[in-house]
C-alpha positions as CSV (number, residue, x, y, z in Angstrom):
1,X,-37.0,32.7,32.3
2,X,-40.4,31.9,33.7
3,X,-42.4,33.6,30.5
4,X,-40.9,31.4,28.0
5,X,-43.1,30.0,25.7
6,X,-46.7,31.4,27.6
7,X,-49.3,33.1,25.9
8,X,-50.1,36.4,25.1
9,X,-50.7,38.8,28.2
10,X,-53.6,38.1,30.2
11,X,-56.4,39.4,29.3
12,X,-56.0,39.1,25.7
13,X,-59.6,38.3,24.4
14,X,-57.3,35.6,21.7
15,X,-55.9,32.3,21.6
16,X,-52.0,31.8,22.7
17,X,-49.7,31.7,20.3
18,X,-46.2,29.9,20.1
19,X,-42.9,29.8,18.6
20,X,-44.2,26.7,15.7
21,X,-47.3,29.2,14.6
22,X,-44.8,32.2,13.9
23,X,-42.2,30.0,11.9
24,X,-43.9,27.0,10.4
25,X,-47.7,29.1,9.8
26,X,-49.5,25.8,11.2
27,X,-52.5,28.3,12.3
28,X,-52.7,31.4,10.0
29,X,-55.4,31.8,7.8
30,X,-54.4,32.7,4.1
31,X,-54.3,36.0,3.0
32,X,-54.0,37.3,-0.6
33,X,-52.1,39.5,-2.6
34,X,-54.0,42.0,-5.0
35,X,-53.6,44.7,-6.2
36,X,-57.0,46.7,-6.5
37,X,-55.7,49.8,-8.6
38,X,-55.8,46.3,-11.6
39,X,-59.1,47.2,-12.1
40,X,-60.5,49.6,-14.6
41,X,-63.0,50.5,-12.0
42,X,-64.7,49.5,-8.4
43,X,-67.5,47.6,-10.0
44,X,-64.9,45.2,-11.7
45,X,-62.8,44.6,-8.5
46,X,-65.9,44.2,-6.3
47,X,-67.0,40.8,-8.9
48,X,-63.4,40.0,-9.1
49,X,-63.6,39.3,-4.9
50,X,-66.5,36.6,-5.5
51,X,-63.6,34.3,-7.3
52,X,-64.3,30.9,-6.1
53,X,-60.3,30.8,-4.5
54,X,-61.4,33.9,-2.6
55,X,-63.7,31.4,-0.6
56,X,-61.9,31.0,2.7
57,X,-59.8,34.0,2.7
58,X,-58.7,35.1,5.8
59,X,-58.0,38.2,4.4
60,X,-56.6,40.7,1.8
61,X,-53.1,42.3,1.4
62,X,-53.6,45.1,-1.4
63,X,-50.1,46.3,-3.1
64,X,-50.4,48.8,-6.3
65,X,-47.9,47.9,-8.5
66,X,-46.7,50.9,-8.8
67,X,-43.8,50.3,-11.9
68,X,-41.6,52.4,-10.0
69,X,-43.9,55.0,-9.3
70,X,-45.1,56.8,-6.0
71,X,-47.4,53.8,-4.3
72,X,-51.1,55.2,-4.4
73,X,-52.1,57.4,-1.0
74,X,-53.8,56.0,1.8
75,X,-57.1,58.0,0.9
76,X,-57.0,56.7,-2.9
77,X,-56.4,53.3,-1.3
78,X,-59.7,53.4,0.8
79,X,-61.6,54.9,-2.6
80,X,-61.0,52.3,-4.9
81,X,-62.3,49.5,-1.9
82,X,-64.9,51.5,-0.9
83,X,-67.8,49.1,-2.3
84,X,-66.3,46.1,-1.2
85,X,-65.5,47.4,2.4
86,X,-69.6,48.1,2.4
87,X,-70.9,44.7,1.4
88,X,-67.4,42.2,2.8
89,X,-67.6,39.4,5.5
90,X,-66.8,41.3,8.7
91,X,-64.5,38.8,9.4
92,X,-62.0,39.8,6.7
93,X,-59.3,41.7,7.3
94,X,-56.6,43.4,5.3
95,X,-53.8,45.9,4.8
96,X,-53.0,48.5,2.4
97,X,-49.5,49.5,1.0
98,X,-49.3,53.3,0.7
99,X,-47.2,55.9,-0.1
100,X,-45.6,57.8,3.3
101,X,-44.9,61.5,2.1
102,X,-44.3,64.2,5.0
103,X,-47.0,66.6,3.0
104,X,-49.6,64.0,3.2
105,X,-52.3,65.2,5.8
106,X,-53.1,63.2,8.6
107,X,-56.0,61.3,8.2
108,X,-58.8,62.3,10.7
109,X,-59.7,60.3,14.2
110,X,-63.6,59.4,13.0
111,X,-62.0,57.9,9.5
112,X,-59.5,55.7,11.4
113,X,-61.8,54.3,13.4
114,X,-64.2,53.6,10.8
115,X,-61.5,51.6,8.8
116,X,-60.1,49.9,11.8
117,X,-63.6,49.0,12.7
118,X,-64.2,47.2,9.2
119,X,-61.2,45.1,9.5
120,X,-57.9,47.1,8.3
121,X,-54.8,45.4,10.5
122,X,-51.8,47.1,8.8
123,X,-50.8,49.9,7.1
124,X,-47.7,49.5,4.8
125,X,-45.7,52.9,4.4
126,X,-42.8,53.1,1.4
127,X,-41.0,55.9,2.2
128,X,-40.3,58.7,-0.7
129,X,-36.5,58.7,-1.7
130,X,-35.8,61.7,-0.4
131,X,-37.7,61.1,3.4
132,X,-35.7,63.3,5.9
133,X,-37.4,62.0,8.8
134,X,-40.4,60.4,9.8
135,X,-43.8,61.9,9.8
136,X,-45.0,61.3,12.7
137,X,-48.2,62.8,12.6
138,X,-48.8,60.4,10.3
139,X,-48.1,57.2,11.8
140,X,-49.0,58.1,15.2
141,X,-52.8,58.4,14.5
142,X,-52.6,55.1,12.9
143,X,-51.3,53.4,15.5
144,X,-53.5,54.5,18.0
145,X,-56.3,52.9,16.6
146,X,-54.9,50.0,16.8
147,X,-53.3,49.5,13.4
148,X,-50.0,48.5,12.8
149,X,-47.5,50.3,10.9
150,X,-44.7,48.5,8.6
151,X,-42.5,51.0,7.0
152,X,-39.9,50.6,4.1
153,X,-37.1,53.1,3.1
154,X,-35.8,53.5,0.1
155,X,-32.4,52.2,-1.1
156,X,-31.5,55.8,-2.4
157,X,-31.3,57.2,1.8
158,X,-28.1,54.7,1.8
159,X,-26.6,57.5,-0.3
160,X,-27.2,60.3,2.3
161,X,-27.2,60.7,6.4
162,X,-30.0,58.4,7.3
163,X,-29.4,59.3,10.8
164,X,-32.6,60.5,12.2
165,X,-35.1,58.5,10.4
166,X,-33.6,55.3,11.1
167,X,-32.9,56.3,14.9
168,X,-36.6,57.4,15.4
169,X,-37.3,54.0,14.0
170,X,-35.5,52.3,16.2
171,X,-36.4,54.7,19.5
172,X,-40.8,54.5,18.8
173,X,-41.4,50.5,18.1
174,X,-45.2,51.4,19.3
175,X,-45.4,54.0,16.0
176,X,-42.6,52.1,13.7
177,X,-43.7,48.4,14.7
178,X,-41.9,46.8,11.7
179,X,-39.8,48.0,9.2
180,X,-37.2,47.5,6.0
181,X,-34.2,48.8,6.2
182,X,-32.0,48.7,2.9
183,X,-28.1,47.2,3.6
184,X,-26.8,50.1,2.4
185,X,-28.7,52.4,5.3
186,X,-27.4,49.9,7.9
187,X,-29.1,49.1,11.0
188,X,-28.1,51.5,13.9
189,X,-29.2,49.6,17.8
190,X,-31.3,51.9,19.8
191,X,-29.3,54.1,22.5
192,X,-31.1,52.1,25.3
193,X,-28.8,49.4,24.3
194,X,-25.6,50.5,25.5
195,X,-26.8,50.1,28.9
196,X,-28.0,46.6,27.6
197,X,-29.7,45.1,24.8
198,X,-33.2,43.1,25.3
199,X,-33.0,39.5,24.7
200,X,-33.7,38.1,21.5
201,X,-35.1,39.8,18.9
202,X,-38.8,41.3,17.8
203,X,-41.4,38.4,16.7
204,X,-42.3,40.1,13.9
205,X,-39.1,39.5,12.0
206,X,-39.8,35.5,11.7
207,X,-42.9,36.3,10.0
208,X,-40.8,37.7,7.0
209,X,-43.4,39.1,4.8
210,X,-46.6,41.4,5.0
211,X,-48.8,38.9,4.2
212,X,-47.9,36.6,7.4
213,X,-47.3,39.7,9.5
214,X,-51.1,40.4,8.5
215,X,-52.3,36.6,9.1
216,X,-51.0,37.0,12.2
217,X,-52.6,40.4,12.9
218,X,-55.9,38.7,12.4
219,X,-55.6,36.9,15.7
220,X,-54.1,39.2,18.0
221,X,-53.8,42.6,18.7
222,X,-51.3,45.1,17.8
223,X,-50.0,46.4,21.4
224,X,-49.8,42.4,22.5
225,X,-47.8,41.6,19.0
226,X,-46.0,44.4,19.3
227,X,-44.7,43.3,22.7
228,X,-43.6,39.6,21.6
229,X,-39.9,39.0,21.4
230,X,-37.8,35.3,20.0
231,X,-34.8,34.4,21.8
232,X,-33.9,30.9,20.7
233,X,-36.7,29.3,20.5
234,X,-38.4,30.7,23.3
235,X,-40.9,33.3,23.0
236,X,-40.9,36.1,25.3
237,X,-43.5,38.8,25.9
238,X,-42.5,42.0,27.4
239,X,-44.5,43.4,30.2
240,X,-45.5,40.5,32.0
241,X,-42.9,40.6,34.8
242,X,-41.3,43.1,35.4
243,X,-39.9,44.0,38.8
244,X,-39.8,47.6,40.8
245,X,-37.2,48.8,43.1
246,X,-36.4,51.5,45.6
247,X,-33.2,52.5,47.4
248,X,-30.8,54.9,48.4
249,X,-27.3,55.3,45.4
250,X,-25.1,53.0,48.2
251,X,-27.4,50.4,47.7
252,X,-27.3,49.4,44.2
253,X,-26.2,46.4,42.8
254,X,-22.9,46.9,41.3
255,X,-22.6,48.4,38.0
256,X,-26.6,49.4,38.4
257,X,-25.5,53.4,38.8
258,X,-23.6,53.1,35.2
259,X,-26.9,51.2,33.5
260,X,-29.3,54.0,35.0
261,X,-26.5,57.0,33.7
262,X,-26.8,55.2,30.5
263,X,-30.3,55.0,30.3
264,X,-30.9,59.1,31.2
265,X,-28.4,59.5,28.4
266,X,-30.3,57.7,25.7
267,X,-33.5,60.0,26.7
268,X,-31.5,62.7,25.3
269,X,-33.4,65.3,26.9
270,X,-30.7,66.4,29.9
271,X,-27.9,68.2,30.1
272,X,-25.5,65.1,31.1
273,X,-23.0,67.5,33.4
274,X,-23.7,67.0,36.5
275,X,-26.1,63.6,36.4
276,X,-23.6,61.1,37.7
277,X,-23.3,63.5,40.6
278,X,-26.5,64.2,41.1
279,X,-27.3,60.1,41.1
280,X,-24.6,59.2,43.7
281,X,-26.2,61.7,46.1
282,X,-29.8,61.5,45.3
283,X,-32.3,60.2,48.3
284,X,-34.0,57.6,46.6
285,X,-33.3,56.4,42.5
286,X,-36.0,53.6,41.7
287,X,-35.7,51.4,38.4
288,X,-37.6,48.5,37.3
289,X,-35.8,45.1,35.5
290,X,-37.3,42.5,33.7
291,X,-35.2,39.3,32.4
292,X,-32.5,40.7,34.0
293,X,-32.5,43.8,31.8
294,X,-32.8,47.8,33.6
295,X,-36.3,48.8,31.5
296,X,-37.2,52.3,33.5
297,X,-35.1,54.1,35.8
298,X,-36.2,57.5,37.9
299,X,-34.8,59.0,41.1
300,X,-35.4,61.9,43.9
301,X,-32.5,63.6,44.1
302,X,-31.5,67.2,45.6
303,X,-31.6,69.8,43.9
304,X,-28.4,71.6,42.9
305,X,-28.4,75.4,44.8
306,X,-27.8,77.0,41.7
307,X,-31.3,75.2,40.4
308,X,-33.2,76.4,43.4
309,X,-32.1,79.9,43.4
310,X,-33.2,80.2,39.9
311,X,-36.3,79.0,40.3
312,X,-36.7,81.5,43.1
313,X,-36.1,84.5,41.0
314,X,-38.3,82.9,37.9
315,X,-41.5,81.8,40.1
316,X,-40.9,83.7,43.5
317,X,-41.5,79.7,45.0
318,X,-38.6,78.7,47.5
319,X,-37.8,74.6,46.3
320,X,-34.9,74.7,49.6
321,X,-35.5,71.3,51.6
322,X,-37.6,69.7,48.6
323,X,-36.5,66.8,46.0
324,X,-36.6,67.0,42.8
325,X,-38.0,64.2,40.5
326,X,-36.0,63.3,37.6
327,X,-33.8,61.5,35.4
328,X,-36.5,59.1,34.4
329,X,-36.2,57.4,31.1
330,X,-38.4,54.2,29.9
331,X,-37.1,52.0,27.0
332,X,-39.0,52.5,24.0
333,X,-40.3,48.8,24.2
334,X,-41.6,49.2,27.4
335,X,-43.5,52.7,27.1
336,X,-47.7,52.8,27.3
337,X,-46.8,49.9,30.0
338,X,-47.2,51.5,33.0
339,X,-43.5,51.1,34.0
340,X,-43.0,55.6,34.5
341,X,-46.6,55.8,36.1
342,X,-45.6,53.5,38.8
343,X,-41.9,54.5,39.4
344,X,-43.3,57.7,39.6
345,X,-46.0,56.5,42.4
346,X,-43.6,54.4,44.3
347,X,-41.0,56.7,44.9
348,X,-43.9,59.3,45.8
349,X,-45.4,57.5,48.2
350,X,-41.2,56.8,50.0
351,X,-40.8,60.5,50.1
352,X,-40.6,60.7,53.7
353,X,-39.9,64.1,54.9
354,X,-39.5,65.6,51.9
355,X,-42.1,67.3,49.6
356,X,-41.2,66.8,45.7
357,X,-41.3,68.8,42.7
358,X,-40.7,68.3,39.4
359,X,-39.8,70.3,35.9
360,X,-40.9,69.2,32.9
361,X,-40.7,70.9,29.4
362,X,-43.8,72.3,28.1
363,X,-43.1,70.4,25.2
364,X,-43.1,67.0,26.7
365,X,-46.4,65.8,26.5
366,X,-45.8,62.4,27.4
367,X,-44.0,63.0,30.6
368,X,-46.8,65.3,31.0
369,X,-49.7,62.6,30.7
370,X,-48.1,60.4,32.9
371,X,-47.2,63.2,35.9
372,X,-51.4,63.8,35.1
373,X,-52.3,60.0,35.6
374,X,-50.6,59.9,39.1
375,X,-52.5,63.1,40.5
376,X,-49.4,65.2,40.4
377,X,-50.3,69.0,38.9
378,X,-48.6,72.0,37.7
379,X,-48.3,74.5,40.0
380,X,-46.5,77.5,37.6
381,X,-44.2,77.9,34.7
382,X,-41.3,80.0,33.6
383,X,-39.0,80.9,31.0
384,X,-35.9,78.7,31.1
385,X,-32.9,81.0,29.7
386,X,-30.4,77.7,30.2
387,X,-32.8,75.4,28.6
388,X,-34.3,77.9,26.1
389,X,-37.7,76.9,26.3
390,X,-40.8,76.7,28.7
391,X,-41.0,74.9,31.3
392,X,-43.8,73.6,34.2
393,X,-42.9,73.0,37.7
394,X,-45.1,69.7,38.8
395,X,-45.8,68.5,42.3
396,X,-48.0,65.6,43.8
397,X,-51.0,67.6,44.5
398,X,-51.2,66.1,48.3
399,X,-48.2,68.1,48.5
400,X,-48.9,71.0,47.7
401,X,-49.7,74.3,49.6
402,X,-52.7,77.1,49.0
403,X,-49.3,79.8,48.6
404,X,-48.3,77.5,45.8
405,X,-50.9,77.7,43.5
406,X,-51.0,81.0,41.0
407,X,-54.5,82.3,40.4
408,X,-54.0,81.3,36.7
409,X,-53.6,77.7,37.1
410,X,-57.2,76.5,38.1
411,X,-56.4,74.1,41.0
């Protein structure tokens, strides 16, 4: 494999980093353990911060010990540092360990940024003993500023389903990046990996605890970090080169149709009936692969008769002689890369004679976004009685025609 031991990804305004630094800690600065709820008030933790050790700390990890209690919430975190976050070295960072409780409120965009800005690198979430699922409107926030996210359950979910909160774990690494899972929950593998697992393993399991996770959050960014992977010892970052291609069903490489059915299965989102079918006489299905792994997979294929005639009694729009755009599905390691936006571009732009449409759920925001990004726009919705739900019919905007566009949609 060619990216075996290089550095981060281009661009990255850091120093490399390499298999030694992550296991040995030849290059992390020391970080220190406190817990700032100690102190009978701000003024007492603020003097306690000049201690002579404290000297040439490359930063802070604050953990209430909590005695079996609730840990402190994120906002009551921030309160009790608030005078030291006004007067510390700006090049100190640290992380907090915080309660994560679905009825918390998300914190607001302007405080994030504030915090990030003054140096907080991770957020460290133990979960309430009886977490159904993840909050993400919690998390998600967080880690779009930037900030990474280390979550621990409880041992108590071993003693119910623990189903949907591990599997969103293992499904959103960009808003779960690390995590603790108890032995009695067990691990479950992400459903991308029955089409085939990624080598090695994420980077930030030799780290081992907070504090070194945080040392190392220091130096480089979350979405690089995020990205690095061990096999052997070999460190891999994911992104850097992966390959596109294009072709007709006859020409895949054997056993390539069964990866990209496997891969619109784990999306989860389609009804599976008729995708094999649909695959094996699509025009075009284009995928992308890096270290010999399928990463993203989408196709043209035409549509069913049933679909079209449908959607010519919901809109009134004939979709005869078109293809349809679908089946795509991006492993969650290798989403905010690109790898839709351009799959979605390249098999655009091999359309021949066909114009192409596309449905997407209301819902889907992230499909959305991306369909946005590559000048594609919605040109009506309907009421799906199959599906239950909303839906938008998309099309690349070169494509489409003035009798197309409804007065209501502002194109």
């Amino acid at each position: 494999m060619n990216n075996a031991h290089n550095p981060l990804t281009a661009g990255a305004e850091t120093s490399s980093i390499n298999y030694t630094d992550l296991v040995h800690d030849t290059t992390l600065g020391q970080i220190f353990t406190m817990d700032p709820f100690a102190f009978k008030d701000q003024d007492a933790l603020f003097r306690h911060f000049h201690h002579q050790k404290y000297r040439d700390a490359a930063g802070f990890f604050f953990q209430a010990a909590a005695s079996g209690q609730a840990a402190p919430d994120l906002f009551s975190c921030m309160t009790r540092l608030s005078r030291w976050l006004a007067e510390k070295p700006g090049s100190i960072v640290f992380g907090i360990t915080t309660g994560l409780d679905p009825t918390q409120k998300p914190v607001e965009k302007k405080q994030l940024a504030g915090w990030q800005e003054n140096g907080l690198k991770l957020v460290h979430w133990q979960c309430v003993p009886d977490l159904a699922k993840i909050p993400d409107q919690l998390l998600w926030p967080i880690s779009r500023q930037g900030i990474w996210n280390h979550v621990t359950l409880p041992a108590s979910l071993g003693k119910r389903p623990a189903g949907p909160v591990v599997k969103f774990i293992m499904d959103n690494p960009h808003i779960v990046h690390s995590y603790d899972i108890p032995e009695n929950v067990g691990l479950v593998a992400s459903a991308y990996d029955m089409a085939a697992p990624l080598p090695g393993r994420p980077a930030w399991e030799l780290l081992g605890t907070p504090e070194r996770l945080l040392a190392c959050l220091a130096r480089f960014p979350v979405d690089h970090l995020v990205r690095l992977r061990y096999h052997g010892t070999d460190l891999l970052t994911l992104g850097r080169d992966i390959a596109y291609h294009f072709t007709p069903p006859a020409d895949l490489p054997k056993g390539y149709l069964d990866m990209v059915c496997t891969m619109v299965a784990a999306g989860g989102s389609v009804d599976l009936a008729h995708v094999r079918s649909n695959l094996e006489k699509a025009y075009l299905i284009g995928y992308a692969v890096e270290n010999g792994v399928l990463v993203g997979n989408s196709c043209l294929k035409h549509p069913r008769k049933a679909l079209t005639a449908r959607l010519k009694t919901a809109t009134g729009l004939d979709f005869s002689g078109f293809v349809e755009r679908g089946y795509t599905s991006v492993r969650p390691e290798y989403r905010a890369l690109g790898v839709g936006r351009k799959l979605l571009e390249g098999l655009t732009s091999r359309a021949g004679k066909y114009r192409v449409f596309s449905i997407i759920d209301e819902d889907n925001l992230a499909t959305r976004k991306i369909a946005l990004r590559n000048n594609t726009k919605k040109i009506t919705t309907y009421y799906s009685e199959k599906a239950g739900k909303h839906m938008g019919i998309w099309m690349p905007a070169h494509m489409i025609l003035p009798l197309e566009i409804p007065k209501d949609t502002g194109l």
